[in-house]
C-alpha positions in Angstrom: 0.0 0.0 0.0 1.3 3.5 -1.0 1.3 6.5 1.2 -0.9 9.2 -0.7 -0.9 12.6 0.8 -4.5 13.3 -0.4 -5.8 14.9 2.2 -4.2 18.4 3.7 -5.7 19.8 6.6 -6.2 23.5 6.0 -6.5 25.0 9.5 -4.3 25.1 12.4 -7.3 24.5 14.8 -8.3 21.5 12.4 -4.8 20.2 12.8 -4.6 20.4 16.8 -7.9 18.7 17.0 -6.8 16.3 14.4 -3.8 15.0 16.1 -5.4 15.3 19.4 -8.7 12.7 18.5 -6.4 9.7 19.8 -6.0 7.6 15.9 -4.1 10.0 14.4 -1.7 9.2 11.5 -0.5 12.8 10.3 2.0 13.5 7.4 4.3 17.0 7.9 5.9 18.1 4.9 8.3 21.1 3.8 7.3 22.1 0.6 10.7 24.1 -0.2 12.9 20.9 0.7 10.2 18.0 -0.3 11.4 16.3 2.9 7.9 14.6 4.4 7.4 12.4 7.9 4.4 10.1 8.8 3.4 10.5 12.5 0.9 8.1 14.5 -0.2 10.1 17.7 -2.7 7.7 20.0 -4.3 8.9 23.0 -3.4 7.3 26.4 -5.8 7.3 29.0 -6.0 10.4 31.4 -3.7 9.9 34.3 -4.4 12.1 37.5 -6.1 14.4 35.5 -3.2 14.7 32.9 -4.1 13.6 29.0 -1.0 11.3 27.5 -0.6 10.8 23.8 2.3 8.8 22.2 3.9 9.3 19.2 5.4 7.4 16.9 7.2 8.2 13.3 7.0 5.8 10.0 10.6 4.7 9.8 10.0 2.2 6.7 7.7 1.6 3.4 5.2 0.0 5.3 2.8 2.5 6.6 0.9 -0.1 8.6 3.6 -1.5 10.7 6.8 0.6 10.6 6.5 2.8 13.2 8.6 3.9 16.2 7.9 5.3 19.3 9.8 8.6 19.6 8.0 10.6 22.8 5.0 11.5 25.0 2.8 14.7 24.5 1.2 15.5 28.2 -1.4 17.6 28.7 -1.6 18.6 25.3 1.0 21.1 25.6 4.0 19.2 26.4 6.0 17.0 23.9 9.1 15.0 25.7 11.7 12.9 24.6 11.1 9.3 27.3 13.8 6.9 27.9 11.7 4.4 26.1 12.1 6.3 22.6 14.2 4.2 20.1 14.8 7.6 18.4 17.2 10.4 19.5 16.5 14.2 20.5 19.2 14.8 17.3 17.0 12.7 14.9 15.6 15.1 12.2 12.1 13.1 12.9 11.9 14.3 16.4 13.2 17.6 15.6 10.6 17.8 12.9 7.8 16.4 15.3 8.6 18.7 18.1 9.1 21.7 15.4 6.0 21.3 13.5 4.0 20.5 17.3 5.2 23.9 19.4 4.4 26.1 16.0 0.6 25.1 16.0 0.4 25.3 19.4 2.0 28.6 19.5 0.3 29.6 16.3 3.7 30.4 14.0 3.8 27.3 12.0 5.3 28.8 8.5 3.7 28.5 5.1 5.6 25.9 3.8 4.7 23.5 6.2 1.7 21.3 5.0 -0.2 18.7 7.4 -2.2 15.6 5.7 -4.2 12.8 7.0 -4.4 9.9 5.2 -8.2 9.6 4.8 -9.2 8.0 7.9 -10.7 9.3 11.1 -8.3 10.8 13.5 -10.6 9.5 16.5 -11.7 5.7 15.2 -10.0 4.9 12.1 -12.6 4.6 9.5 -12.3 6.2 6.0 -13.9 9.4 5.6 -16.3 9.7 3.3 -18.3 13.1 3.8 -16.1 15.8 2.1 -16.2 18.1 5.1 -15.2 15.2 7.2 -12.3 14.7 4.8 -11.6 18.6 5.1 -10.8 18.1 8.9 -10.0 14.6 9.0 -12.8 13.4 11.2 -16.2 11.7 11.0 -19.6 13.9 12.1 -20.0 11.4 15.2 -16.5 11.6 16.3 -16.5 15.5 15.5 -19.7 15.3 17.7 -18.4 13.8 20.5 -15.4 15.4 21.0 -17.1 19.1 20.4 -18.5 17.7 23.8 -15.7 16.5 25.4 -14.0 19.7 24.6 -16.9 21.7 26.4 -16.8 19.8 29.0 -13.1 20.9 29.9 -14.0 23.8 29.1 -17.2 24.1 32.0 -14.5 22.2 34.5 -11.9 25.0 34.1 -14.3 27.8 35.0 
């Protein structure tokens, strides 16, 4: 199977929440270089009230099964390098990951960075088949659910 970047998310917003729905499998590519890295960010469960996603990076051709664990995002906010990463902090796909991460968070990601999905939900996994589901890379019922979720935080913090 062939990685197709068919799919660019066009907002930051749609991107955080993308990679944030707990199946994400997100592409980051430099348009002035070419250079391009496949990223799979699952949600952990919450732990004392902190929110845990790990990420891994496509290291091979096979997009199914070549991946490797590189860090821990906390709290949404937070990306670390953890002893049990079997890449370094030097690796240009950490760097890239960490990079790309801290820009959309801070809002300063540069033009020529792109971000793709692969055509799947970022929350369950199924193809998307509803174009504005494939705008923002997730299905109306996951979309749904975590517009609630994300409320809810929301009402706790107040």
């Amino acid at each position: 199977m062939n990685h197709i970047l068919a799919h660019k998310i066009k907002s930051r917003q749609a991107s955080i929440d993308f990679i944030f729905a707990g199946k994400a499998i997100v592409t980051f590519k430099n348009v002035n270089t070419g250079n391009r890295y496949t990223f799979k960010i699952t949600h952990f469960k919450k732990v004392e009230d902190k929110f845990m996603h790990f990420v891994k990076v496509m290291y091979g051709s096979d997009n199914i099964n070549d991946y490797s664990y590189i860090g821990t995002i906390f709290d949404k906010k937070d990306f670390v390098h953890t002893k049990k990463s079997k890449v370094t902090i030097e690796d240009v796909r950490f760097r890239t990951f960490r990079y790309v991460f801290n820009n959309l968070l801070m809002g300063t990601l540069p033009n020529y960075i792109e971000i793709f999905h692969e055509g799947k939900c970022g929350k369950c996994g199924r193809t998307l088949t509803v174009p504005e589901s494939i705008k923002i890379g997730l299905g109306p019922v996951c979309r749904d659910y975590l517009d609630k979720e994300k409320s809810n935080q929301i009402n706790l913090n107040i």
